[in-house]
C-alpha positions as CSV (number, residue, x, y, z in Angstrom):
1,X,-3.3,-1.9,-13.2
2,X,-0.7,0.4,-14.3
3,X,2.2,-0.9,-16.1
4,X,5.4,0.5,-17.6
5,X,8.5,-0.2,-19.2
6,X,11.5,2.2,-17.6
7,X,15.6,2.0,-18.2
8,X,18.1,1.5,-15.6
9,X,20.9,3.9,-14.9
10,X,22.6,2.9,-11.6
11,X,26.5,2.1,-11.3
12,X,26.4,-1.5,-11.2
13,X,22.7,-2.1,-11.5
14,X,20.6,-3.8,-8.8
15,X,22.6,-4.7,-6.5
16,X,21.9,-4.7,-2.6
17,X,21.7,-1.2,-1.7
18,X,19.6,0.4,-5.0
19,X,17.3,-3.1,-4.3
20,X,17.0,-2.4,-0.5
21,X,16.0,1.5,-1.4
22,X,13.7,-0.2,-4.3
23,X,11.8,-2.4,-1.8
24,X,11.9,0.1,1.4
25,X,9.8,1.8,-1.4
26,X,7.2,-0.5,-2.3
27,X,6.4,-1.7,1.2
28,X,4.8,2.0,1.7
29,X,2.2,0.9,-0.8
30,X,-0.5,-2.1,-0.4
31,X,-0.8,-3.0,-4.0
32,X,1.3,-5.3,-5.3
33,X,4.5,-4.6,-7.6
34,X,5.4,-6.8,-10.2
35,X,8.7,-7.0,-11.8
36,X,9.4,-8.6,-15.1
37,X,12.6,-8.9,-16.7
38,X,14.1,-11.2,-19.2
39,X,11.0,-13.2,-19.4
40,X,11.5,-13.8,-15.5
41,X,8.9,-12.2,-12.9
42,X,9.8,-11.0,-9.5
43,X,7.6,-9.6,-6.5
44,X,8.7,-5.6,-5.8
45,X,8.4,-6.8,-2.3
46,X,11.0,-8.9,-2.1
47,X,14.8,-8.3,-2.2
48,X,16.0,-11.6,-2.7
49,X,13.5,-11.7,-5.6
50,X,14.6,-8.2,-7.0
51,X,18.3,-9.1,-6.6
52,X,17.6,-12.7,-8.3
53,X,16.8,-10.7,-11.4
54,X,20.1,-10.0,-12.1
55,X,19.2,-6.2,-13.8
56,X,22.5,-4.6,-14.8
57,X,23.1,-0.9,-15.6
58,X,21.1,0.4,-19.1
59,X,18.7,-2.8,-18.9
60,X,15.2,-2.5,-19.5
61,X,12.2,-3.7,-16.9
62,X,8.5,-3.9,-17.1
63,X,6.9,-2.9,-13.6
64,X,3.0,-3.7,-13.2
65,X,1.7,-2.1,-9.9
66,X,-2.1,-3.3,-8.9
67,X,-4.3,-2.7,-6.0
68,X,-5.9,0.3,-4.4
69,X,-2.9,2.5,-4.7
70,X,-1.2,1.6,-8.1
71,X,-1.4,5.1,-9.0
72,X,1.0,6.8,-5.9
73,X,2.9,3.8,-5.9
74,X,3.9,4.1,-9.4
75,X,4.6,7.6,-9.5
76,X,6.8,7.4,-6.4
77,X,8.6,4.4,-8.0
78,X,9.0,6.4,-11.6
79,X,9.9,9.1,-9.3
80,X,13.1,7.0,-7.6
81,X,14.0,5.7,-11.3
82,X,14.2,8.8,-12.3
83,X,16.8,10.0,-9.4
84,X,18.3,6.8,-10.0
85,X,17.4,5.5,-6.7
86,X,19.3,8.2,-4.8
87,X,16.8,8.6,-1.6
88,X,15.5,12.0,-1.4
């Protein structure tokens, strides 16, 4: 499992469109992506679940990615973080 703590810097934090980008993202994987944030857990997979989180702009979230690709998964999702979800 590969787990990490990151910062988020987007305008008006998750909302709809950096979640939809978010997900889009993880759905190219098949290991699962686990969100935790304010002691609540969401799946990756899920927008409704990532949007329930409620992250706002300079909050802080754990990610734990497992499963036979953890390692590209979390370097492409440490690589959208860092371009603060702008698609490339």
């Amino acid at each position: 499992m590969v787990r990490f703590q990151v910062e988020i810097h987007v305008s008006g934090g998750l909302h709809a469109r950096p979640a939809s980008v978010l997900v889009n993202l993880l759905n190219q994987y098949r290991s699962s992506v686990t969100i935790i944030y304010n002691d609540k857990r969401a799946n990756g997979k899920s927008i409704l679940s990532v949007m329930a989180l409620g992250v706002k702009n300079g909050d802080e979230m754990t990610f734990e990615v497992e499963g036979d690709d953890e390692q590209e998964a979390a370097t492409a999702l440490r690589s959208l973080i860092e371009r603060n979800f702008a698609i490339s």
